[in-house]
C-alpha positions in Angstrom: 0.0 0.0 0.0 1.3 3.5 -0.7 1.2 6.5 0.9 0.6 9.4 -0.5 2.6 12.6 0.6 2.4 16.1 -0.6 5.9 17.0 -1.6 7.2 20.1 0.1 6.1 23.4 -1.9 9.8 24.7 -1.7 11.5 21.4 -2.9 8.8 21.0 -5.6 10.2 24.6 -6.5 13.5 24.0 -6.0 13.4 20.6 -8.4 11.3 23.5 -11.1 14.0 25.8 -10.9 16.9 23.4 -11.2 15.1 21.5 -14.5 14.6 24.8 -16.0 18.0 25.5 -15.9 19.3 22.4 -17.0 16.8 22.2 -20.1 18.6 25.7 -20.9 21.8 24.9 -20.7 20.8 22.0 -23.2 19.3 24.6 -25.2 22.4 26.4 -24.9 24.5 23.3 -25.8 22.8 22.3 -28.6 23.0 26.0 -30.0 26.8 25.6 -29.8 26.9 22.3 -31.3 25.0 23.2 -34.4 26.1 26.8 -35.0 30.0 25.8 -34.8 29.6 22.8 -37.0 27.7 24.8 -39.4 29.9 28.2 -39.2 33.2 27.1 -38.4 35.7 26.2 -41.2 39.1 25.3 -39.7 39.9 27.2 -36.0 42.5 29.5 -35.8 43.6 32.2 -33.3 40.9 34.9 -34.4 37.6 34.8 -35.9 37.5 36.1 -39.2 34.1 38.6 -40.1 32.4 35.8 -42.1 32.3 33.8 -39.4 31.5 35.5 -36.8 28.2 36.5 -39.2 27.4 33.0 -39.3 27.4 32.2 -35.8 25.1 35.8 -35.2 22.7 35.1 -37.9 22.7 31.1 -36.5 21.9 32.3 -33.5 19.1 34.6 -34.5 17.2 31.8 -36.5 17.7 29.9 -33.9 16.0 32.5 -31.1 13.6 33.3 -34.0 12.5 29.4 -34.2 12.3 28.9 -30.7 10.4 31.7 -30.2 8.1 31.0 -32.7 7.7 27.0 -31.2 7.2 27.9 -28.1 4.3 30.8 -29.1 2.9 28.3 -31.3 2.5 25.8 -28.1 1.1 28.0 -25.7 -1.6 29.1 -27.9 -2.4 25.6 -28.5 -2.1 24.9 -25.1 -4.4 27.7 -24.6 -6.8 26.7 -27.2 -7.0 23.7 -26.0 -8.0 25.0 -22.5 -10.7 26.9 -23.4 -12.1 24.3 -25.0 -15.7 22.9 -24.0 -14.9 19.8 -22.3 -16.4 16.4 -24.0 -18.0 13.3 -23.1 
């Protein structure tokens, strides 16, 4: 038989905040990952102007995507809210 406990408001914020961050820094990661492999031709001890346009304008679709993903969910999310329940 299993109990069942409330978790601790704090903790339960807490474990929000710390999965938050850690989805960003995924985010983040991933960014990296696909920006330098599609920007970068072979390192060297500067980054030349063509480059470093890549990587801004990589970054900005990529900000412009997620931006528009996660607008796109909420207002399905949302519509899907005000829906009239079925049964």
């Amino acid at each position: 038989m299993t109990e069942n406990k409330s978790i601790d408001p704090q903790i339960e914020d807490f474990i929000n905040a710390e999965t938050q961050k850690q989805r960003f820094q995924v985010l983040v990661h991933g960014l990296t990952d696909t920006c330098w492999d599609s920007c970068m031709g072979r390192p060297s001890t500067r980054m030349d102007s063509k480059t470093e346009v890549c990587i801004m304008n990589c970054v900005e679709r990529f900000i412009d995507a997620t931006t528009f993903i996660t607008k796109r969910l909420m207002n399905t999310t949302k519509y899907r809210s005000d829906a009239p329940l079925e049964f």
